[in-house]
C-alpha positions in Angstrom: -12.3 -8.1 -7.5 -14.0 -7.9 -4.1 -11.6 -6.4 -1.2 -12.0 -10.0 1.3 -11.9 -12.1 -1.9 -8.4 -10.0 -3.2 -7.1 -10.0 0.6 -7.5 -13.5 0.9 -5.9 -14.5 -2.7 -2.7 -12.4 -1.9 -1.6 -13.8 1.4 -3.3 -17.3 -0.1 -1.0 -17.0 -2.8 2.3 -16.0 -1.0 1.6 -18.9 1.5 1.1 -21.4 -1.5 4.2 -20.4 -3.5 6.6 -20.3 -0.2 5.2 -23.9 0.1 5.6 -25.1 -3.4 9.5 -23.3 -3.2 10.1 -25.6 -0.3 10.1 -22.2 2.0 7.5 -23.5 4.5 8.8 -23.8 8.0 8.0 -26.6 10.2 5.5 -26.6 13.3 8.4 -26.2 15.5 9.6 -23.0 13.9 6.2 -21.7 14.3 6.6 -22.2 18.3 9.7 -19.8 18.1 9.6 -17.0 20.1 10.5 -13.2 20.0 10.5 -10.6 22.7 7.8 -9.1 20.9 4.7 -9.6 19.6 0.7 -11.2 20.7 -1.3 -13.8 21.4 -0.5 -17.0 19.3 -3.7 -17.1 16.7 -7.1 -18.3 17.0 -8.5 -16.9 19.9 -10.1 -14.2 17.8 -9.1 -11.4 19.9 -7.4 -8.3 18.4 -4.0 -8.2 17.5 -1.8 -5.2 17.7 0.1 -3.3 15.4 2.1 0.0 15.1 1.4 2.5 12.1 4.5 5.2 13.1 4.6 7.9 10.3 5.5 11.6 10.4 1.9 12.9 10.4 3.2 16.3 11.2 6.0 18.2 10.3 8.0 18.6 6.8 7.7 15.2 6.1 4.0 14.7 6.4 3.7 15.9 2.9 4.7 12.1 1.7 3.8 9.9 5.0 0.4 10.3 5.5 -0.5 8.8 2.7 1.7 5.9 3.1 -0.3 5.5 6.6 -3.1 5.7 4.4 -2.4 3.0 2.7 -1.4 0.8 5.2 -4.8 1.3 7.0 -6.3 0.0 4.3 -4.6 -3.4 3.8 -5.4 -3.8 7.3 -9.0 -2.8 7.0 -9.4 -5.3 4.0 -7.6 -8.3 5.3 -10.2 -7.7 9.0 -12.8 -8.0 6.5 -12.1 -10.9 5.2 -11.5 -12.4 9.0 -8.1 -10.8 10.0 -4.8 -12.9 10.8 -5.0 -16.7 12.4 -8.9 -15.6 13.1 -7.9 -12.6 14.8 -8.7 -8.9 13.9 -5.7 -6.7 13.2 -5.9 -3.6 15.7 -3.7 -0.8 14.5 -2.5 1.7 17.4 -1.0 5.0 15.2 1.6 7.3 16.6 3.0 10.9 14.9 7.0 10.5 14.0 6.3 14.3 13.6 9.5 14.5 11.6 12.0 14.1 14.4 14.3 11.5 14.2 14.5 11.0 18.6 10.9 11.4 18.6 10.9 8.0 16.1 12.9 6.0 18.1 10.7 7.3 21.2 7.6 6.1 20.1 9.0 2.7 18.7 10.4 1.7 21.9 6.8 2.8 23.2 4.8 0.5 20.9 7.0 -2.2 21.5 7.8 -2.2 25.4 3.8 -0.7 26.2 1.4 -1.1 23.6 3.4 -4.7 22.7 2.9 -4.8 19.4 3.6 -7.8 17.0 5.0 -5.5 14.3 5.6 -1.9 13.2 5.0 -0.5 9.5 6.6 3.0 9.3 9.1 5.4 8.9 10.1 7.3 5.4 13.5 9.0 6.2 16.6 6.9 6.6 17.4 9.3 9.7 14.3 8.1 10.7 15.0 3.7 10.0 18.5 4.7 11.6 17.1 6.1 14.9 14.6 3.0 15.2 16.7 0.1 14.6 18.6 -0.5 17.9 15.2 -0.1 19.3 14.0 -2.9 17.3 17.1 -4.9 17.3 17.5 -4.2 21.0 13.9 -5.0 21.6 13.7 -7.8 19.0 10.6 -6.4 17.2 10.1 -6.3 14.1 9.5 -2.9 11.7 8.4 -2.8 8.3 10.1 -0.5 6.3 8.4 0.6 3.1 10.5 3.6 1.2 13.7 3.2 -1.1 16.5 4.3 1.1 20.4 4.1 0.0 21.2 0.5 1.1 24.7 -0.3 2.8 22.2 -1.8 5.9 20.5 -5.6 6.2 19.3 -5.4 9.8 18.0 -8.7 11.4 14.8 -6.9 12.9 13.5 -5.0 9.6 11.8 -5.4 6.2 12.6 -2.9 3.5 9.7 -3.8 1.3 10.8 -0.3 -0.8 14.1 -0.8 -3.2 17.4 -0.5 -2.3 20.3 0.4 -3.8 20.4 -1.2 -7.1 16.8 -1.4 -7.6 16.3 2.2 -8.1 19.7 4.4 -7.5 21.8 2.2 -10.3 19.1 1.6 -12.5 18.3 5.2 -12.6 22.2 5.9 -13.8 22.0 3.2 -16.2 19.2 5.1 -18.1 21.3 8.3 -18.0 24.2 7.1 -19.0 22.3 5.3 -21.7 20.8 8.4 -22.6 23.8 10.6 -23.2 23.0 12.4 -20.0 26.8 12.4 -18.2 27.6 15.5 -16.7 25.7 15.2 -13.4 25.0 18.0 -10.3 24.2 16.5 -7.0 21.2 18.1 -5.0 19.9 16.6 -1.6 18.8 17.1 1.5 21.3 17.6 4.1 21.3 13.8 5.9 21.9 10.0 5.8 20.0 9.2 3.0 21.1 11.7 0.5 24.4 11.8 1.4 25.1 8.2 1.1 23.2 7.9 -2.3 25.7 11.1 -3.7 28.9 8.6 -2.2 27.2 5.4 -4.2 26.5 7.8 -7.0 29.9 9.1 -7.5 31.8 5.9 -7.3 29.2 4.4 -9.7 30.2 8.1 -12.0 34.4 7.4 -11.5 33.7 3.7 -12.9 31.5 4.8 -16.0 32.5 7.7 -17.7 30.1 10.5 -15.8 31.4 13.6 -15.0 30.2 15.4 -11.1 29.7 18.9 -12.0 28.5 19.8 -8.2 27.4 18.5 -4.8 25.1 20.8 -3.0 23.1 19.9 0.2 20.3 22.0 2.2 19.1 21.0 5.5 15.5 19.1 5.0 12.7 21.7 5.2 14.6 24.6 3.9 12.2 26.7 1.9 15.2 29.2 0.5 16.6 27.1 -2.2 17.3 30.4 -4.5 21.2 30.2 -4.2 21.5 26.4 -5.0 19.1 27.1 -8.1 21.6 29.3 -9.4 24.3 27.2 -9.0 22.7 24.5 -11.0 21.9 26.8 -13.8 25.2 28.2 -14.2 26.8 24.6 -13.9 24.8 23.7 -16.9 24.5 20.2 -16.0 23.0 17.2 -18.9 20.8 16.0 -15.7 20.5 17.0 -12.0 20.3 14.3 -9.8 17.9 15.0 -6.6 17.5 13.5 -3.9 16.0 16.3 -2.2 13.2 15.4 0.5 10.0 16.6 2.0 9.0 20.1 1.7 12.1 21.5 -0.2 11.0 19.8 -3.2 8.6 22.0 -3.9 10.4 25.3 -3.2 13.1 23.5 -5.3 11.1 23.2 -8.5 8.8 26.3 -8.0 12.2 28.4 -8.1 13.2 25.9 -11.1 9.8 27.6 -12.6 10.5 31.3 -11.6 13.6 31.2 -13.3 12.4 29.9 -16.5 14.3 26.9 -16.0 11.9 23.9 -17.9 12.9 20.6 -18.5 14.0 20.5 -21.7 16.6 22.9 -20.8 18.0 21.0 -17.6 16.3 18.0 -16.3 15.8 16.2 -13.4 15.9 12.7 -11.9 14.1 12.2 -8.6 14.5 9.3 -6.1 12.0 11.2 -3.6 9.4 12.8 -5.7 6.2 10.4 -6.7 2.6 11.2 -7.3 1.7 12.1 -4.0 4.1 14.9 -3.7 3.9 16.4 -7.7 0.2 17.7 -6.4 1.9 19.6 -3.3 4.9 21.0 -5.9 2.5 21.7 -9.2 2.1 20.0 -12.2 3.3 22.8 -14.5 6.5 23.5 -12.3 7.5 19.7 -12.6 6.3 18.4 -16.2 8.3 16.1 -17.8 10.9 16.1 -15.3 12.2 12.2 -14.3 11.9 10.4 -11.5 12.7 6.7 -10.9 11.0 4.4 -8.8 9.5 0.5 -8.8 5.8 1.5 -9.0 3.6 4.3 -10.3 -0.3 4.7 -10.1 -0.1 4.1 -13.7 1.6 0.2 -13.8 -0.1 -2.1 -15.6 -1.2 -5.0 -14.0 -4.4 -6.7 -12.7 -3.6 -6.2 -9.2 -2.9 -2.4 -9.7 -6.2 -1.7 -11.0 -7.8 -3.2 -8.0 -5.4 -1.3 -6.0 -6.2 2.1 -7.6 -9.8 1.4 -6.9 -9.8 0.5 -3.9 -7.8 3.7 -2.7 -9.7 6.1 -4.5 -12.9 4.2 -3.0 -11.5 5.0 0.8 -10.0 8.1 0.3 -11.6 10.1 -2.7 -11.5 10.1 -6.2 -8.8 13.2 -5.8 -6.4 11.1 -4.0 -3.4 9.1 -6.0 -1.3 6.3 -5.1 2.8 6.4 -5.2 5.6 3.8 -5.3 6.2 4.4 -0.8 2.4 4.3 -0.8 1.9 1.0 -2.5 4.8 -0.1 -0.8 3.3 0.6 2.8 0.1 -1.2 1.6 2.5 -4.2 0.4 4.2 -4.4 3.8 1.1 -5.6 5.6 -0.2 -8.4 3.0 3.8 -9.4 3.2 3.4 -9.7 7.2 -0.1 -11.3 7.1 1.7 -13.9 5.0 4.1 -14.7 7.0 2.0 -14.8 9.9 -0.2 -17.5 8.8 2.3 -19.2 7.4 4.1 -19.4 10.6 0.7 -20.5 12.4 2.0 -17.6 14.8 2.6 -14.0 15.5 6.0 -15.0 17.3 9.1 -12.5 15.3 11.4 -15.2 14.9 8.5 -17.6 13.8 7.8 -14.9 11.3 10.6 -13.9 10.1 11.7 -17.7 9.2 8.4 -18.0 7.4 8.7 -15.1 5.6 12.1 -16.4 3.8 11.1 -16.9 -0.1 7.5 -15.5 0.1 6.2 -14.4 -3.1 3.3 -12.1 -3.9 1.6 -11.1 -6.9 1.1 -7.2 -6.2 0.1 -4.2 -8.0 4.0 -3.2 -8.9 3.9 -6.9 -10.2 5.7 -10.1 -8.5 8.1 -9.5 -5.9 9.7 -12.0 -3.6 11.6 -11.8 -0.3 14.7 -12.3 0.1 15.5 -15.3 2.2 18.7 -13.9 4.1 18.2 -9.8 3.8 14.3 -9.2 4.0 14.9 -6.8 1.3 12.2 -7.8 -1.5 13.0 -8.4 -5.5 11.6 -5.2 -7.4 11.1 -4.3 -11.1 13.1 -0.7 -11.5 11.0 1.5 -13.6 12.0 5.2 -14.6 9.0 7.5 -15.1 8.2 11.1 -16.7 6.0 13.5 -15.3 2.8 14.4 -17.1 0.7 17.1 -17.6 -2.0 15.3 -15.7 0.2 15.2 -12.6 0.4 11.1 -13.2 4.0 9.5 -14.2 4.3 7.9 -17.9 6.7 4.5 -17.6 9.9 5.0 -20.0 11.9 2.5 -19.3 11.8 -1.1 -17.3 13.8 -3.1 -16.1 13.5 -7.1 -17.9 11.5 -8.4 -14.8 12.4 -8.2 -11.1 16.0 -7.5 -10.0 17.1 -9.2 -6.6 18.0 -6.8 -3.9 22.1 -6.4 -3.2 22.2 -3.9 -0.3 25.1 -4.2 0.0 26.5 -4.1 -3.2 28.7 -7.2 -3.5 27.8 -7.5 -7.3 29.2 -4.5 -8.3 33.0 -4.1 -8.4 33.0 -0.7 -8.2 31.4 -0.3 -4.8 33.9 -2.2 -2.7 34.6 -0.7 0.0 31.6 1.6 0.3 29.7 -0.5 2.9 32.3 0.3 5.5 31.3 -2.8 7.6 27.3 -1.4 7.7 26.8 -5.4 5.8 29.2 -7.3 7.6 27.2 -8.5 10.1 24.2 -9.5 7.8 26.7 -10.9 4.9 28.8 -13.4 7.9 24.8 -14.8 8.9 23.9 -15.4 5.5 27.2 -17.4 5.4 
C-alpha cells in the first residue's frame, strides 16, 4: 500500500468508526478552544508540532528512534495533503535525558513556538516533569511508552500500555508458567519503583514469592554487585525494569558470568528491538520481554509499517513496541483533528473520545474518559536474529484501567494519583 493512500485510510477509518459509534462531536464542540494550539484548518499554512525526545544522553539509546518514527507519520500524512489542508510542521527539541530540561522545553514549545500538540517523552520522570506544564498551559502531549499507571491526566495521551496491559499480563504468564519466586531489578526512579509496589501487591494476592528488590540509579554502567545478588538468590524469573544504558551492562555481565537463560531468565518491560542491537543478541537470547507490539506482529498494517521504516531509515534499522507507538500517536491526533474540523485542545480532545484505528499492533481504541488506548498484551522471546518470537497473546484488546479499580488487590495503591480523573469520569 502507497504511503498517502495508507495515511489517508487510517485517520479515514478512525473518523468513520467514531462516527458510526455515535462518538462524533457536533460543530459547536469543534469551535471549543484551548490555550494552545494553531490556526483553525484550511488555510493551508503549516501547522506546528513538538517532537521532544532525549536525543542525547542515556536514554537516547531508545528515543531516537521513537522520534524516528513519529517523523515519519508526519512526513506521510503531509504527503497525502497534511491536517484540515494544512502541512504538519514539526519543531524537535533534545530532552537530553534530564527530567528539568523536559519540562523546560515543553513549556517552550507551548508558550513560544505555540504548538498544537507535543509527541514525546519515554521516562515516567520525564511525563512527570511535563504534566503541570501541559496541564497548567492546557496543551496537549502525546505520550507513547508503557509507563506504571496510577495517573489519567486531562492534558495527555498514553498511546503505550498501562498497567494492566503489559505489567499484569506479563505476571499472569509467569505465574502460569511455574515461574513464582521473583527478584526485582530496576532503575532507580518513578517508573520502576512504582511497577516493583504494583508488582508486589499483585505477588502477596497470588501465591509469588519476592526473593529481592534491588535498584541502580539510571545510567549506571557497574551493575557487577547486583548480578551477583541475583545469581545467588536463585530466582525462577527476574523481573526488570531496568532502563536506558544499564541494560546493556546488565546483561553483558549476565553473559560474563555464564549466566544464560535457561538457567535464570528474564522478563523485560524496557527492552524491545531497538535496544537488543545496542545490548547483543548473544548476551540476551531467549530472554522475555513483554510488550503490545513487536516488529514481527502479524497484520496487514504491520507489514506496511515495517516497510515503510526500513524504506526511510535503512534496511538495518528495526521497529519496537514505543517506536510504533510514537508513529500511532500522530495518525491518533490527525484523527481527532479532522474529526473536530479544528486544532483547538478541547475540540480535540472531545473528538478523540472512542476513536478507533486499525494499526500495525492491530485495533486499538481510545478511551473515552482516560485517553489511555485499548491494547493487545503480547509476551515475546528474544531470538537469535535479534527480532522477538510472540509466545503468548492476550484474546484481543484489553481496555486500559490505570488506575486499577478492577483488580481488588490494588486498592489502595493509587494513593489519590486517579481521583481526580475517576470523580470527571463520574
Amino acid at each position: 500500500m502507497g504511503k498517502g493512500r495508507r495515511s489517508r485510510g487510517l485517520i479515514a477509518c478512525a473518523v468513520a468508526m467514531a462516527m458510526v459509534a455515535g462518538a462524533c462531536g457536533s460543530d459547536d464542540e469543534g469551535e471549543e478552544s484551548g490555550d494552545s494550539g494553531g490556526e483553525e484548518g484550511g488555510g493551508g499554512e503549516a501547522i506546528d508540532v513538538g517532537i521532544l525526545h532525549s536525543l542525547s544522553g542515556t536514554m537516547s539509546i531508545s528515543e531516537v528512534a521513537v522520534r524516528d518514527a513519529e517523523l515519519l507519520a508526519i512526513k506521510e500524512i503531509n504527503e497525502d495533503g497534511g491536517v484540515l489542508g494544512q502541512q504538519i510542521n514539526p519543531i524537535e527539541e533534545d530532552g537530553a535525558s534530564d527530567w528539568p530540561t523536559f519540562a523546560e522545553k515543553a513549556e517552550k514549545l507551548l508558550t513560544v513556538d505555540e504548538v498544537a500538540a507535543v509527541f514525546g517523552g519515554w521516562t515516567s520522570a520525564s511525563r512527570k516533569a511535563m504534566l503541570p506544564v501541559f496541564e497548567g498551559l492546557n496543551g496537549l502531549l502525546f505520550y507513547p511508552v508503557q509507563y506504571e499507571g496510577l495517573e489519567a491526566s486531562p492534558n495527555i495521551f498514553y498511546t503505550g500500555a498501562t498497567t494492566n496491559q503489559q505489567i499484569i499480563p506479563g505476571l499472569d504468564y509467569l505465574k502460569e508458567e511455574g515461574l513464582t519466586k521473583v527478584y526485582l531489578v530496576g532503575s532507580d526512579y518513578v517508573f520502576p519503583r512504582t511497577a516493583n509496589k504494583i508488582i508486589k501487591a499483585y505477588a502477596e494476592a497470588n501465591g509469588m514469592e519476592i526473593l529481592g528488590e534491588d535498584y541502580l540509579p539510571l545510567g549506571e554502567t557497574d551493575t557487577a554487585t547486583l548480578v551477583s545478588k541475583v545469581e545467588a538468590a536463585q530466582p525462577d524469573v527476574v523481573f526488570n525494569t531496568l532502563n536506558g544504558d544499564t541494560n546493556v551492562a546488565f546483561f553483558k555481565e549476565f553473559t560474563a558470568k555464564g549466566i544464560t537463560a535457561e538457567d535464570i531468565p528474564t522478563l523485560s518491560v524496557s527492552v524491545a528491538e531497538e535496544e537488543v542491537s545496542g545490548i547483543g543478541v548473544d548476551n540476551i537470547v531467549n530472554h522475555l520481554v513483554a510488550w503490545n507490539y513487536y516488529q514481527t506482529t502479524d497484520t496487514p498494517e504491520n507489514a506496511d509499517f515495517v516497510e515503510a521504516f526500513k524504506a526511510e531509515y535503512g534496511d538495518d534499522r528495526v521497529v519496537a513496541d514505543p517506536i510504533e507507538a510514537g508513529y500511532n500517536a500522530v495518525y491518533i491526533w490527525a484523527a481527532a483533528v479532522e474529526k473536530a474540523g479544528s486544532f483547538e485542545v478541547e475540540a480535540v480532545k472531545e473528538a478523540a473520545k472512542g476513536l478507533e484505528l486499525d494499526t500495525p499492533e492491530g485495533p486499538i481504541t481510545v478511551s473515552d474518559w482516560n485517553q489511555h488506548i485499548s491494547k493487545t498484551a503480547r509476551i515475546g522471546k528474544i531470538n537469535a536474529d535479534g527480532l522477538i518470537d510472540e509466545v503468548w497473546a492476550s484474546d484481543g484488546p484489553i481496555e486500559p484501567d490505570p488506575c486499577l479499580e478492577d483488580y481488588p488487590w490494588a486498592e489502595g495503591l493509587a494513593q489519590g494519583e486517579c481521583d481526580a480523573a475517576l470523580e470527571a469520569a463520574g
